[in-house]
PDB file of N, CA, C and O in Angstrom:
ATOM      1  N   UNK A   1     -25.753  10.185 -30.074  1.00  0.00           N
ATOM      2  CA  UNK A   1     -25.299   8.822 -29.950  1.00  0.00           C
ATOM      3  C   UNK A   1     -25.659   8.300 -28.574  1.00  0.00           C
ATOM      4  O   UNK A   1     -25.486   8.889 -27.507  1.00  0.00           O
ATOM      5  N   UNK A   2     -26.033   7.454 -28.709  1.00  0.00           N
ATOM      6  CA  UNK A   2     -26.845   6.987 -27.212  1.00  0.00           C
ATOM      7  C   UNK A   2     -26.997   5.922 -27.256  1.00  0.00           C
ATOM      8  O   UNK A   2     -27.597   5.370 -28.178  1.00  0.00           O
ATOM      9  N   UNK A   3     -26.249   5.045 -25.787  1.00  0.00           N
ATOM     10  CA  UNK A   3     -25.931   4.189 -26.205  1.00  0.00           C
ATOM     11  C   UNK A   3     -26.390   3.561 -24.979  1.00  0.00           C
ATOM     12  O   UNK A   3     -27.430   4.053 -24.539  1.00  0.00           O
ATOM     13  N   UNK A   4     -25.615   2.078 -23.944  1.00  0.00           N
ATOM     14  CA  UNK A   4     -26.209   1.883 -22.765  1.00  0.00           C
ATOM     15  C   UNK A   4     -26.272   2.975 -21.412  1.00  0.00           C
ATOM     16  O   UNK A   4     -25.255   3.529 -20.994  1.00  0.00           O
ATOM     17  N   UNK A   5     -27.367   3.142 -20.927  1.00  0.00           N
ATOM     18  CA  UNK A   5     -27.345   3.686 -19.953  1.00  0.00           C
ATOM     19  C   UNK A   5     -25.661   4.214 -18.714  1.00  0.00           C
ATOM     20  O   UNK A   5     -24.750   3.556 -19.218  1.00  0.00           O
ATOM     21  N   UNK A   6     -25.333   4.650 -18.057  1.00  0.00           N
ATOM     22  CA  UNK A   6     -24.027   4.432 -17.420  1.00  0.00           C
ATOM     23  C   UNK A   6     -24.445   4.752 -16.155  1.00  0.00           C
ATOM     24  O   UNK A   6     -24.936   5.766 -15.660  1.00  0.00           O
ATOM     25  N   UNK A   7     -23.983   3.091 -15.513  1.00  0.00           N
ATOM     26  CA  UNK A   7     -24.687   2.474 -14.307  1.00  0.00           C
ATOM     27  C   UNK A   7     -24.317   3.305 -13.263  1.00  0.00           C
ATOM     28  O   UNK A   7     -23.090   3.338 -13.172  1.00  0.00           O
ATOM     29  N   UNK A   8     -25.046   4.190 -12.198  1.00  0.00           N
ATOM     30  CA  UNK A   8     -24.624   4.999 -11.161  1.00  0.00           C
ATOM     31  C   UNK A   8     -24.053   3.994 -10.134  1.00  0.00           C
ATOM     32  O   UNK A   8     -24.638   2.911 -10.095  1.00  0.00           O
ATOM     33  N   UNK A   9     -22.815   4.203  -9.139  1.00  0.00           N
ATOM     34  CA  UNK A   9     -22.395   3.096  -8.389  1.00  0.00           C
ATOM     35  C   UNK A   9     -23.182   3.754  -7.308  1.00  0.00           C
ATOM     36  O   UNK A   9     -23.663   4.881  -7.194  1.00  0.00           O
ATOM     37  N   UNK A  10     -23.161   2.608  -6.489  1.00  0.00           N
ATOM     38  CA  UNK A  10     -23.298   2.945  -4.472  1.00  0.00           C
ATOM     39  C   UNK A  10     -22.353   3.862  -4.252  1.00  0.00           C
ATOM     40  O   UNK A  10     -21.581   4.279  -5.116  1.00  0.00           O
ATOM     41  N   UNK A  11     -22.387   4.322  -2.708  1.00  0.00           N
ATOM     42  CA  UNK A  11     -21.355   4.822  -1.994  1.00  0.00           C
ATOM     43  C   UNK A  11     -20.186   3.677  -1.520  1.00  0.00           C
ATOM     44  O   UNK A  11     -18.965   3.802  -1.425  1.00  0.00           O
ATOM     45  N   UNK A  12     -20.976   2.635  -1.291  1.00  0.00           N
ATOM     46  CA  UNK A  12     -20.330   1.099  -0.953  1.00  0.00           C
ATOM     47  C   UNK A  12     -19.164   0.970  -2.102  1.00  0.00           C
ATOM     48  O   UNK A  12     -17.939   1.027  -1.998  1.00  0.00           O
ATOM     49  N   UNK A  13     -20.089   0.760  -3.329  1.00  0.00           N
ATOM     50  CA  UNK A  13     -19.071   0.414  -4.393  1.00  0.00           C
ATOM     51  C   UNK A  13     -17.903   1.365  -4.659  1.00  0.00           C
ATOM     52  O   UNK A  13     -16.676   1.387  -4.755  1.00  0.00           O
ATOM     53  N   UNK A  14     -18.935   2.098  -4.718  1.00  0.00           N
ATOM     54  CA  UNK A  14     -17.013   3.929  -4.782  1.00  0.00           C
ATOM     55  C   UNK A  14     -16.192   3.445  -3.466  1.00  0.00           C
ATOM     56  O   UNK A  14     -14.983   3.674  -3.449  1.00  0.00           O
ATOM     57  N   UNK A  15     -16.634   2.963  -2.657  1.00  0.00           N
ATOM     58  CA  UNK A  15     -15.403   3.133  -1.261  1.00  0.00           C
ATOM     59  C   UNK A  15     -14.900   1.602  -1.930  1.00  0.00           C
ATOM     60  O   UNK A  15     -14.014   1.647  -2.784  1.00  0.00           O
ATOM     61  N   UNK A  16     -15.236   0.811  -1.699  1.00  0.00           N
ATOM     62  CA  UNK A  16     -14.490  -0.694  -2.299  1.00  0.00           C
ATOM     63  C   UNK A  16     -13.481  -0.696  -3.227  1.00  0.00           C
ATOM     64  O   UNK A  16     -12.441  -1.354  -3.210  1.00  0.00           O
ATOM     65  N   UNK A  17     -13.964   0.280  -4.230  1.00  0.00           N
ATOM     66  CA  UNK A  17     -13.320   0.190  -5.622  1.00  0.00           C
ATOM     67  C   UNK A  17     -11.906   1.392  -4.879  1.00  0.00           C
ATOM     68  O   UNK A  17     -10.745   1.061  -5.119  1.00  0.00           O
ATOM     69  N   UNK A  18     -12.130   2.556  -4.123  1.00  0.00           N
ATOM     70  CA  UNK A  18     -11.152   3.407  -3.481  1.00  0.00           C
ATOM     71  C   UNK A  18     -10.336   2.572  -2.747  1.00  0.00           C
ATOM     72  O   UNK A  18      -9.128   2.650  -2.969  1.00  0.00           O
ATOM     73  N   UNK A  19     -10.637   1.982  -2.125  1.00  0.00           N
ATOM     74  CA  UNK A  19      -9.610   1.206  -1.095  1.00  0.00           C
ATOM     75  C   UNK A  19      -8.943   0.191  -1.874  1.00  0.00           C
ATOM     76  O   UNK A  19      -7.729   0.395  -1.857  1.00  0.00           O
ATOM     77  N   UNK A  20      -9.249  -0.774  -2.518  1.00  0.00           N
ATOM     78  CA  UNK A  20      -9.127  -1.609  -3.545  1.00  0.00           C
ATOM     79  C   UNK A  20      -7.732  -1.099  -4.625  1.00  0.00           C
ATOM     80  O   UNK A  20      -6.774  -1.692  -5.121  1.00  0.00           O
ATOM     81  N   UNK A  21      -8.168   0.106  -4.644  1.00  0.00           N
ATOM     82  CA  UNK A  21      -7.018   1.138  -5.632  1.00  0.00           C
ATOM     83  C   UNK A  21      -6.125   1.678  -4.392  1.00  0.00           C
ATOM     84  O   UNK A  21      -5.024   1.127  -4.400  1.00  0.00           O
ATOM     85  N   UNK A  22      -6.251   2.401  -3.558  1.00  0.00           N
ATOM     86  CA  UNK A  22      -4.858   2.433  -2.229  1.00  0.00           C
ATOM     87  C   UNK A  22      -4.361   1.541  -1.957  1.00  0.00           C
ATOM     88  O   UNK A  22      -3.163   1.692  -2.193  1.00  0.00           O
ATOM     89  N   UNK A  23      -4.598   0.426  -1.488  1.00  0.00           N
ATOM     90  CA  UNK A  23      -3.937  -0.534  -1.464  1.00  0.00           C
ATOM     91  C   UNK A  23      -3.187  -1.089  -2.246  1.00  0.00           C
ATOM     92  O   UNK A  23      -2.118  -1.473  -1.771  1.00  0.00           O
ATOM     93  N   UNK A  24      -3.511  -1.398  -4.057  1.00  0.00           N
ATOM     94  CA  UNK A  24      -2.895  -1.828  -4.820  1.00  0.00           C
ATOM     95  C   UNK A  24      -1.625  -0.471  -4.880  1.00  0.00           C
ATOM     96  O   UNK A  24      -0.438  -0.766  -5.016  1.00  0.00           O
ATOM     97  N   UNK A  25      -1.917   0.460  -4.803  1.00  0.00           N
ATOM     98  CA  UNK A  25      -0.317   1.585  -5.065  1.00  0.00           C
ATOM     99  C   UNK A  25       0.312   1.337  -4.216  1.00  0.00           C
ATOM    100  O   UNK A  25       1.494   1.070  -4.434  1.00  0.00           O
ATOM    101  N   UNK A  26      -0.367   1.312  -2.456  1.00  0.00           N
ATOM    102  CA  UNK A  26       0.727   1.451  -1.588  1.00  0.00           C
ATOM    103  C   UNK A  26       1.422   0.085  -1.376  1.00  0.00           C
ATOM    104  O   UNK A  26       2.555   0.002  -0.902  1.00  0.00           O
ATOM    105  N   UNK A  27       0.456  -1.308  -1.870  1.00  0.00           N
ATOM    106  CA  UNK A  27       1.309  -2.424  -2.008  1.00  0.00           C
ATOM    107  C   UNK A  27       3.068  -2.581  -3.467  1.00  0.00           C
ATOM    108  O   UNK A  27       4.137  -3.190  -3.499  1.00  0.00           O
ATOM    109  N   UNK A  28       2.385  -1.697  -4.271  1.00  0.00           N
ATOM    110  CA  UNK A  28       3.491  -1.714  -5.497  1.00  0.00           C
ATOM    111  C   UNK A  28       4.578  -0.482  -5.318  1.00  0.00           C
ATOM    112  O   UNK A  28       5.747  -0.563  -5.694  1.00  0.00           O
ATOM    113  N   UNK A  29       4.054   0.548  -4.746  1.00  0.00           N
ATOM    114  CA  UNK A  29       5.228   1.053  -4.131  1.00  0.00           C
ATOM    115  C   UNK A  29       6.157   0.507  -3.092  1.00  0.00           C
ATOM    116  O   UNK A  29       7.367   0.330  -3.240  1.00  0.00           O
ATOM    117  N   UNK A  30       5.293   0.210  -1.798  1.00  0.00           N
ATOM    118  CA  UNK A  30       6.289  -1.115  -0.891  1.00  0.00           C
ATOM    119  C   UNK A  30       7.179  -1.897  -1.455  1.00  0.00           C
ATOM    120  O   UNK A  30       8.305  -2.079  -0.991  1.00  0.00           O
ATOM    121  N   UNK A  31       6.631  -2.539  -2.749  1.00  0.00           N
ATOM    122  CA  UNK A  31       7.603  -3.963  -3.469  1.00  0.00           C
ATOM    123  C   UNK A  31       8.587  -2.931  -4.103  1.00  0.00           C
ATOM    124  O   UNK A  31       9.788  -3.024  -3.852  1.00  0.00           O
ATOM    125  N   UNK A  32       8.141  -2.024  -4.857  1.00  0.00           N
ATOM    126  CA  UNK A  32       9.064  -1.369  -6.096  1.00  0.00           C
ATOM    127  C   UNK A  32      10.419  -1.034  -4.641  1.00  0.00           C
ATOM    128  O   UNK A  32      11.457  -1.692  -4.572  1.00  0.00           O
ATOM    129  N   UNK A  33      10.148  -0.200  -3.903  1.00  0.00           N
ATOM    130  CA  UNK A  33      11.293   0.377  -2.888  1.00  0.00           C
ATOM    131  C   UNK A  33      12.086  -0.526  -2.330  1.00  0.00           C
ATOM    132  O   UNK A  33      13.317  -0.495  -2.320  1.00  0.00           O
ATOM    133  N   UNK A  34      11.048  -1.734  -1.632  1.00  0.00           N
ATOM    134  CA  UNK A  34      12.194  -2.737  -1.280  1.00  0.00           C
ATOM    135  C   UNK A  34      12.899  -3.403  -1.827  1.00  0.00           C
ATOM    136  O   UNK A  34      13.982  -3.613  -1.281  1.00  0.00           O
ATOM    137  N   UNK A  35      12.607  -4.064  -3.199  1.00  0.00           N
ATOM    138  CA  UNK A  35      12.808  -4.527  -4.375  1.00  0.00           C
ATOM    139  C   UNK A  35      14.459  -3.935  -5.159  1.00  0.00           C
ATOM    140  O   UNK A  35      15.427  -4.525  -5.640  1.00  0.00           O
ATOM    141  N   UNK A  36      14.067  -2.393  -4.937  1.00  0.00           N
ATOM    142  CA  UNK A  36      15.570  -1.372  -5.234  1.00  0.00           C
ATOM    143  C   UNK A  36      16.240  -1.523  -4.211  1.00  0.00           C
ATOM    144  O   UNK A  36      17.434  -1.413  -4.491  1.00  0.00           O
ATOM    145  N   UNK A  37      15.999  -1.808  -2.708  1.00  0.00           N
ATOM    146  CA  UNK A  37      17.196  -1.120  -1.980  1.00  0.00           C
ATOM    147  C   UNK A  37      17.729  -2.567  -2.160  1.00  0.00           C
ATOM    148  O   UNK A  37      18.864  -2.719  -2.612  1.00  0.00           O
ATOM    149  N   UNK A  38      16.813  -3.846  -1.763  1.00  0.00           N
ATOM    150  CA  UNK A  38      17.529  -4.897  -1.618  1.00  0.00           C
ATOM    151  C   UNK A  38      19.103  -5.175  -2.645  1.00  0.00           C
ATOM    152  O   UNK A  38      20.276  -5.332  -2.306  1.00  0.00           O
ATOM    153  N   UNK A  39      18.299  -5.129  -4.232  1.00  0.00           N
ATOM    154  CA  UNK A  39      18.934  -4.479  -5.427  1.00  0.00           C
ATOM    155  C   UNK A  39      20.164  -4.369  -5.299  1.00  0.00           C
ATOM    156  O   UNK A  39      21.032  -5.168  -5.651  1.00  0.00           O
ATOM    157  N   UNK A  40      20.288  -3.222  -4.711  1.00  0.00           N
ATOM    158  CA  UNK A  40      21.470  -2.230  -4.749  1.00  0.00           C
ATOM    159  C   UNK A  40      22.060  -2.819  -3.428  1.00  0.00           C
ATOM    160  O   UNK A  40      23.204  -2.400  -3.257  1.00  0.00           O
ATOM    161  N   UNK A  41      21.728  -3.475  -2.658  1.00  0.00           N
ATOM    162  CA  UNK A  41      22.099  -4.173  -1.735  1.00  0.00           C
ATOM    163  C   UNK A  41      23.056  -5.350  -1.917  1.00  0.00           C
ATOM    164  O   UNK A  41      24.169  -5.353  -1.391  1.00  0.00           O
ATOM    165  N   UNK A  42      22.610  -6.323  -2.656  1.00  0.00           N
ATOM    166  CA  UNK A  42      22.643  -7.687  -2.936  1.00  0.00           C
ATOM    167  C   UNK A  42      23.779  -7.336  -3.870  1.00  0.00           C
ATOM    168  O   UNK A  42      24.954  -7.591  -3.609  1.00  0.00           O
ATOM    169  N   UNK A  43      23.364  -6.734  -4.977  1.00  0.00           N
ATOM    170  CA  UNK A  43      24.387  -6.905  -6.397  1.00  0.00           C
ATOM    171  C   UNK A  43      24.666  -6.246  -6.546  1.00  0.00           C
ATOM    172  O   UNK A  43      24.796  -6.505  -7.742  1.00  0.00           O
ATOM    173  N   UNK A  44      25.317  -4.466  -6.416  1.00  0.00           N
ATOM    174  CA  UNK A  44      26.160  -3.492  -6.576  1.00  0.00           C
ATOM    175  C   UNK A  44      27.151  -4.243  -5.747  1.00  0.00           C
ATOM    176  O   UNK A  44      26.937  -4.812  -4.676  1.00  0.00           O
ATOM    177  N   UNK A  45      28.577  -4.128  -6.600  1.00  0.00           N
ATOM    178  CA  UNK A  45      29.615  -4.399  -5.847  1.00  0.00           C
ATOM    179  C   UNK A  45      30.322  -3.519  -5.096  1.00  0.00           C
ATOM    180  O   UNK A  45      30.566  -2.457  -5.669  1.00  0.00           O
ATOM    181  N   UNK A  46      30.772  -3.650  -3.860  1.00  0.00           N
ATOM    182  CA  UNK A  46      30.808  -3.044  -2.392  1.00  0.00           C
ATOM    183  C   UNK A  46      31.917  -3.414  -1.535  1.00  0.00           C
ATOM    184  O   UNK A  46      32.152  -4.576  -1.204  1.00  0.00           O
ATOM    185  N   UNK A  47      32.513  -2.524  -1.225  1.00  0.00           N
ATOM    186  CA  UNK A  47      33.800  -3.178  -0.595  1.00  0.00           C
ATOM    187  C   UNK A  47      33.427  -3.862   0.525  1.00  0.00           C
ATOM    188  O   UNK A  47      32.299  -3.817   1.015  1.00  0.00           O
ATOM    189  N   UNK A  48      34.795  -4.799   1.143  1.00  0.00           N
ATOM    190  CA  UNK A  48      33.999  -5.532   2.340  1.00  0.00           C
ATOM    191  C   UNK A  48      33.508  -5.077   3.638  1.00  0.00           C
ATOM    192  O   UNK A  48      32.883  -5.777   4.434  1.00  0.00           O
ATOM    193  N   UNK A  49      33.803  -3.975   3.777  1.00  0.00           N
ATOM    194  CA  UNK A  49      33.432  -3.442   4.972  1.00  0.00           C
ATOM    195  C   UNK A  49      32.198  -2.706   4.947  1.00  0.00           C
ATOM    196  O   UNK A  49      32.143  -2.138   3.856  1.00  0.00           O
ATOM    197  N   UNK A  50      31.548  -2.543   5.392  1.00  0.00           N
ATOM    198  CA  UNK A  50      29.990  -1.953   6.146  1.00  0.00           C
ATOM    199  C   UNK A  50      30.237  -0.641   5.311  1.00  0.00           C
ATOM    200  O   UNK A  50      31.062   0.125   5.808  1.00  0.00           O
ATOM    201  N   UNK A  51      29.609  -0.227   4.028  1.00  0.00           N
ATOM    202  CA  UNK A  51      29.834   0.696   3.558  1.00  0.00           C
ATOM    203  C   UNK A  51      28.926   1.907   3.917  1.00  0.00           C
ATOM    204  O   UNK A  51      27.981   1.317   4.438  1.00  0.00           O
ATOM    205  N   UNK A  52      28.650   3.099   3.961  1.00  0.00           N
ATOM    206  CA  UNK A  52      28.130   4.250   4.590  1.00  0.00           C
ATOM    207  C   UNK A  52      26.283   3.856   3.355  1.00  0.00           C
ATOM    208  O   UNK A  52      25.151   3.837   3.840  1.00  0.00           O
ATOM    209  N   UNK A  53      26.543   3.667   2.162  1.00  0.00           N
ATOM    210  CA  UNK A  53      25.525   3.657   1.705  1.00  0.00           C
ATOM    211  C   UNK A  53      24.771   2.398   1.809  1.00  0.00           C
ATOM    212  O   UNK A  53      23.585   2.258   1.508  1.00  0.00           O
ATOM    213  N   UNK A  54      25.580   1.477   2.271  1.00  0.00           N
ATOM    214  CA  UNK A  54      24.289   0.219   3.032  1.00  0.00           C
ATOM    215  C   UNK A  54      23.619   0.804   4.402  1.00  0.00           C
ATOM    216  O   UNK A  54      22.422   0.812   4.692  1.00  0.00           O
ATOM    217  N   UNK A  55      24.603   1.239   5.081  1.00  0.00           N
ATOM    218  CA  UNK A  55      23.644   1.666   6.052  1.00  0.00           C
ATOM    219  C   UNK A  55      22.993   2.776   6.463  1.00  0.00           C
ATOM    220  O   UNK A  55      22.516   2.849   7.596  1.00  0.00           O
ATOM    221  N   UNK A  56      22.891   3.974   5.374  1.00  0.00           N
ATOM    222  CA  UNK A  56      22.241   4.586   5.136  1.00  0.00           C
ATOM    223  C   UNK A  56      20.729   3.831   4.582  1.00  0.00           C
ATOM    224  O   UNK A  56      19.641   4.147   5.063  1.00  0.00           O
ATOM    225  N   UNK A  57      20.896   2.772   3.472  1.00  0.00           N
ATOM    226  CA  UNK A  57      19.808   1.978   3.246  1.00  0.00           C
ATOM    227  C   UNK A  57      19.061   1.109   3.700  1.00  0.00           C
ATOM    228  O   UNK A  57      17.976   0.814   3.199  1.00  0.00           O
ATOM    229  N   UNK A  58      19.699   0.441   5.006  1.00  0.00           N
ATOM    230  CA  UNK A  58      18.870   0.110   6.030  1.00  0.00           C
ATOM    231  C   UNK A  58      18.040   0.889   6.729  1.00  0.00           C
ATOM    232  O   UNK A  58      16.873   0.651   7.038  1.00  0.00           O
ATOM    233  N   UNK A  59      18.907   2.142   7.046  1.00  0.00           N
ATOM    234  CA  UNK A  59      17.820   3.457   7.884  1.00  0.00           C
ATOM    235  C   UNK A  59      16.789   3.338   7.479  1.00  0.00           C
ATOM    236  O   UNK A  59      15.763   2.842   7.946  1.00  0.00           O
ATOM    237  N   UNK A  60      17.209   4.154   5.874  1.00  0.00           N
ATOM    238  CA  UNK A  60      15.950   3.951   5.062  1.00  0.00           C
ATOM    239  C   UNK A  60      14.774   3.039   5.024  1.00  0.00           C
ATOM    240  O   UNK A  60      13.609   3.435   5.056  1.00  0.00           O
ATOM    241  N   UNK A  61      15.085   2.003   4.966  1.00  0.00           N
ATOM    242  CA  UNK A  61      14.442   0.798   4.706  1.00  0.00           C
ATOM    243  C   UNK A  61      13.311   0.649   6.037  1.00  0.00           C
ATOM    244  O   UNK A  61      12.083   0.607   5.965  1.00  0.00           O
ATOM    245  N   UNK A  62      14.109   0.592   7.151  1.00  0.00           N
ATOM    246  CA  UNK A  62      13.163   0.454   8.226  1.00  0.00           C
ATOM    247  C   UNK A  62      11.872   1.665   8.776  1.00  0.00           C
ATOM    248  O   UNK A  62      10.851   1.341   9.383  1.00  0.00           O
ATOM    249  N   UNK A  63      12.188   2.836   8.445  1.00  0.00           N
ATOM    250  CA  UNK A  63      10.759   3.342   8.077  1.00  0.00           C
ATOM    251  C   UNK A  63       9.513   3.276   7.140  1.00  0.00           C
ATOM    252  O   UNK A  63       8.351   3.580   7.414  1.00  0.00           O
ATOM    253  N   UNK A  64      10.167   2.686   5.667  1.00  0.00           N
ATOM    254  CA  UNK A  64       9.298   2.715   4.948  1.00  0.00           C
ATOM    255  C   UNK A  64       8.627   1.154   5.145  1.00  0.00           C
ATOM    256  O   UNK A  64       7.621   0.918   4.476  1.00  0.00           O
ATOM    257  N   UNK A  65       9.157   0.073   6.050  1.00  0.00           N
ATOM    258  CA  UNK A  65       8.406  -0.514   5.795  1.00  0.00           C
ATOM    259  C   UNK A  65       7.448  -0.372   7.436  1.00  0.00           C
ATOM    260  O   UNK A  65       6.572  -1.215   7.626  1.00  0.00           O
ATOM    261  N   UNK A  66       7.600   0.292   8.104  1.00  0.00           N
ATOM    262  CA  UNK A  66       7.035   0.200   9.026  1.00  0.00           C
ATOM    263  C   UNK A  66       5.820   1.739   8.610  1.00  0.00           C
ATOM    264  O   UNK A  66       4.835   1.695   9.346  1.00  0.00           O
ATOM    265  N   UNK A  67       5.807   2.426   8.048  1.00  0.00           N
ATOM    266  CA  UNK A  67       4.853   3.728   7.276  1.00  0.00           C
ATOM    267  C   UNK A  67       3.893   2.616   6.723  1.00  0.00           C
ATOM    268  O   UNK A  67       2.768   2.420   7.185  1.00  0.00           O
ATOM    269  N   UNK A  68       4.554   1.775   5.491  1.00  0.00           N
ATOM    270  CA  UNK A  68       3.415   1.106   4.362  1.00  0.00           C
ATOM    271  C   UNK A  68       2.742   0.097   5.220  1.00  0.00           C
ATOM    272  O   UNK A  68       1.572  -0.003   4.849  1.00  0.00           O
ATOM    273  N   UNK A  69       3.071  -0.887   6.464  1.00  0.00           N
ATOM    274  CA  UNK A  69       2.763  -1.723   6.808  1.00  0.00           C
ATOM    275  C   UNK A  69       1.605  -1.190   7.089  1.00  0.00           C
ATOM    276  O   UNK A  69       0.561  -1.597   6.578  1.00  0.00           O
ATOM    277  N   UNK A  70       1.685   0.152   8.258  1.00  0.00           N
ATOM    278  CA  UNK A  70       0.485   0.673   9.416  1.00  0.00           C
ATOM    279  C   UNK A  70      -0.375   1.254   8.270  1.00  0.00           C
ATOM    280  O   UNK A  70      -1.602   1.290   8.359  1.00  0.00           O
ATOM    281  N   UNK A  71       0.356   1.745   7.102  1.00  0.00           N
ATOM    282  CA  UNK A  71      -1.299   2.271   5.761  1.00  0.00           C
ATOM    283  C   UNK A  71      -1.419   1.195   5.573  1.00  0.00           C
ATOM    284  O   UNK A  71      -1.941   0.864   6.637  1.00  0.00           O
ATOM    285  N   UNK A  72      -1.362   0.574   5.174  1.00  0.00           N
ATOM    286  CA  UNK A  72      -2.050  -0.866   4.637  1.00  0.00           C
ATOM    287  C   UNK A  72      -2.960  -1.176   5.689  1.00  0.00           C
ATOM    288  O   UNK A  72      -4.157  -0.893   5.627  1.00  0.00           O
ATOM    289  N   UNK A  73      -2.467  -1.700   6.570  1.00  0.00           N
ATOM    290  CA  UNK A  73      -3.101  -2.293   7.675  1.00  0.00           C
ATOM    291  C   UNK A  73      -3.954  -1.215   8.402  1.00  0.00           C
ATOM    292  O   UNK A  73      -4.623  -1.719   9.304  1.00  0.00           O
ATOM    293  N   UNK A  74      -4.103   0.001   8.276  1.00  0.00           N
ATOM    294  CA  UNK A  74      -5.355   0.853   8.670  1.00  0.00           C
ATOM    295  C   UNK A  74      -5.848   1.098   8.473  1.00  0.00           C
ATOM    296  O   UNK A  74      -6.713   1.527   9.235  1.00  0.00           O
ATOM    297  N   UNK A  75      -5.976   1.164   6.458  1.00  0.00           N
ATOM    298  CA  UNK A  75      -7.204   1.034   5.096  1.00  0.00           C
ATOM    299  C   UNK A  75      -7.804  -0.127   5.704  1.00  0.00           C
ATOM    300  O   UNK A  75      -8.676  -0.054   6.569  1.00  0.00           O
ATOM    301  N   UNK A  76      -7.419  -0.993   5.331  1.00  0.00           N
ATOM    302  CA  UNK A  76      -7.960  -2.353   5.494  1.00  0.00           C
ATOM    303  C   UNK A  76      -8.931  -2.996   6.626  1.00  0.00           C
ATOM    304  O   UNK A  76      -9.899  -3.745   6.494  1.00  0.00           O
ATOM    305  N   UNK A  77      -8.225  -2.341   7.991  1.00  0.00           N
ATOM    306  CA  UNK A  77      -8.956  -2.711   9.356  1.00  0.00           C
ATOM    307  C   UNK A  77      -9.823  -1.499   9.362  1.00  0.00           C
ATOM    308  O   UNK A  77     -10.935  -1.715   9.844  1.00  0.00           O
ATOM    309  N   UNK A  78      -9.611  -0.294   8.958  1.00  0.00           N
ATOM    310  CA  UNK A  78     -11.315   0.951   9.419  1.00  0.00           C
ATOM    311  C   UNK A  78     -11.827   0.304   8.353  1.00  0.00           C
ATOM    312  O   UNK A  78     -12.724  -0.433   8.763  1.00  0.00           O
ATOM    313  N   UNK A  79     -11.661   0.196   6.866  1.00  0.00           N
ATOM    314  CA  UNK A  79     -12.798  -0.612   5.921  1.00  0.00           C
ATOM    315  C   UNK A  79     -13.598  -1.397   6.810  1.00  0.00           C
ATOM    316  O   UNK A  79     -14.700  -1.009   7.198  1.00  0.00           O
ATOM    317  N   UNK A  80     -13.026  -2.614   7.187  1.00  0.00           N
ATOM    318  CA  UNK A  80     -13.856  -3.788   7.464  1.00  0.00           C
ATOM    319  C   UNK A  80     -14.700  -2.993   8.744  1.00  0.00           C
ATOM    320  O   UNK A  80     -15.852  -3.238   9.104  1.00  0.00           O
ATOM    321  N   UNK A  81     -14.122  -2.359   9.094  1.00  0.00           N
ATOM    322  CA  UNK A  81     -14.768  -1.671  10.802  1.00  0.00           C
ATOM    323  C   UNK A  81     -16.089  -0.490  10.242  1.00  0.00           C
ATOM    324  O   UNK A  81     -17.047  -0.416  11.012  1.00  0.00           O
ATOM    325  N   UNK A  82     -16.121   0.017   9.511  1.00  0.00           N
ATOM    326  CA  UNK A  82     -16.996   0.827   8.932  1.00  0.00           C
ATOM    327  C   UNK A  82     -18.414   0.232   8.947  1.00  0.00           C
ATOM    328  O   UNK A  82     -19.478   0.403   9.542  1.00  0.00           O
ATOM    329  N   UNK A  83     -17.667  -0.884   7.588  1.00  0.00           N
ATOM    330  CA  UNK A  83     -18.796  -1.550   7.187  1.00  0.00           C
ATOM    331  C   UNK A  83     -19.618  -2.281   8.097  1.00  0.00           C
ATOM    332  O   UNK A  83     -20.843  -2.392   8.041  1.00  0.00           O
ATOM    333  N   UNK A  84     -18.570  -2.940   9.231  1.00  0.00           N
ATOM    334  CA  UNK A  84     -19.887  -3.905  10.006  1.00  0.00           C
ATOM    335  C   UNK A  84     -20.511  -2.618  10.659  1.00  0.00           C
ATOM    336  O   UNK A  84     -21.724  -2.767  10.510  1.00  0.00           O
ATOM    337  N   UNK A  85     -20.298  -1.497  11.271  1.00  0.00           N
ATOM    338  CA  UNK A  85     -21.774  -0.216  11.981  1.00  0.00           C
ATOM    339  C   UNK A  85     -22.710  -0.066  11.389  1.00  0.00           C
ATOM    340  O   UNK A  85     -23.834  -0.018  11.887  1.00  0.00           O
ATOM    341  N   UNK A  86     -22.347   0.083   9.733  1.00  0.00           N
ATOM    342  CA  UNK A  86     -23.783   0.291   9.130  1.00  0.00           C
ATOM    343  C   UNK A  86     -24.485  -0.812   8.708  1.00  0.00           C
ATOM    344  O   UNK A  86     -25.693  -0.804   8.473  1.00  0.00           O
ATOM    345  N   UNK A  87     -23.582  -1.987   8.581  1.00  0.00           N
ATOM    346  CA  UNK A  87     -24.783  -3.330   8.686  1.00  0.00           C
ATOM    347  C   UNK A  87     -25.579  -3.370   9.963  1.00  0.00           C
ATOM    348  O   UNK A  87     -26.779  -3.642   9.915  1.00  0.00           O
ATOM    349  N   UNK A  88     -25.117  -3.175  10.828  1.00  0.00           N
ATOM    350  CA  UNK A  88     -25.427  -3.267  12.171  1.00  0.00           C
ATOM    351  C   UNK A  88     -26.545  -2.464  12.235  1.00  0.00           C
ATOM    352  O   UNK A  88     -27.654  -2.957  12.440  1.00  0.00           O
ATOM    353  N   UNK A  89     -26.316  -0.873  12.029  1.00  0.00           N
ATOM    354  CA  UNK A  89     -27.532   0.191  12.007  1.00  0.00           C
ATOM    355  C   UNK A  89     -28.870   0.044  10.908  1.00  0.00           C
ATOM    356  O   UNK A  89     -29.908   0.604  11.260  1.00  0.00           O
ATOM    357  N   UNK A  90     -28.865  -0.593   9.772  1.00  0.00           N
ATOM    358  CA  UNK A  90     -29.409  -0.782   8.562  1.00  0.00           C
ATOM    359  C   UNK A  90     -30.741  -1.756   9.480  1.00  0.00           C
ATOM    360  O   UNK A  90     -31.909  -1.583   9.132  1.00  0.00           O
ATOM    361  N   UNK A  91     -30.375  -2.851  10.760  1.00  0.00           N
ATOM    362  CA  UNK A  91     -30.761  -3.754  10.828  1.00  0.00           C
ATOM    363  C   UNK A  91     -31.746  -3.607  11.915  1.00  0.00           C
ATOM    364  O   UNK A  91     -32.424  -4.572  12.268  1.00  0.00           O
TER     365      UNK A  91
END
């Protein structure tokens, strides 16, 4: 059975399509986590005082968004940084 050819990618295209895919997890994990603590934040009912598991969930909270921010933002900035050397060298 033989059918269309199956198109070999670049190295370009495999890294685009890789980063493209890290980013989309580590962006939907970011939302999914903050999304829960806020959650459980906002609308679990909670006595009035500063309960041990809110602020256990702030702890929480403030590493993971400061972990996903710097992956995000260090895929993203070596990508673009990669690519302009070897345009640069190509030329």
């Amino acid at each position: 059975m033989r059918g269309h050819p199956v198109k070999k990618y670049t190295n370009s295209e495999i890294k685009a399509r890789l980063i493209f895919v890290i980013g989309c997890a580590l962006s939907i994990t970011f939302m999914l986590a903050v999304c829960s603590l806020l959650y459980g934040l906002l609308f679990v009912v909670q006595p009035l005082e500063v309960s041990p598991n809110d602020e256990s969930a702030w702890a929480t909270l403030n590493p993971l968004v400061l972990f996903m921010t710097g992956a995000l933002s260090g895929v993203l900035a070596s990508n673009g940084l990669k690519d302009k050397e070897n345009k640069e060298n190509q030329e």
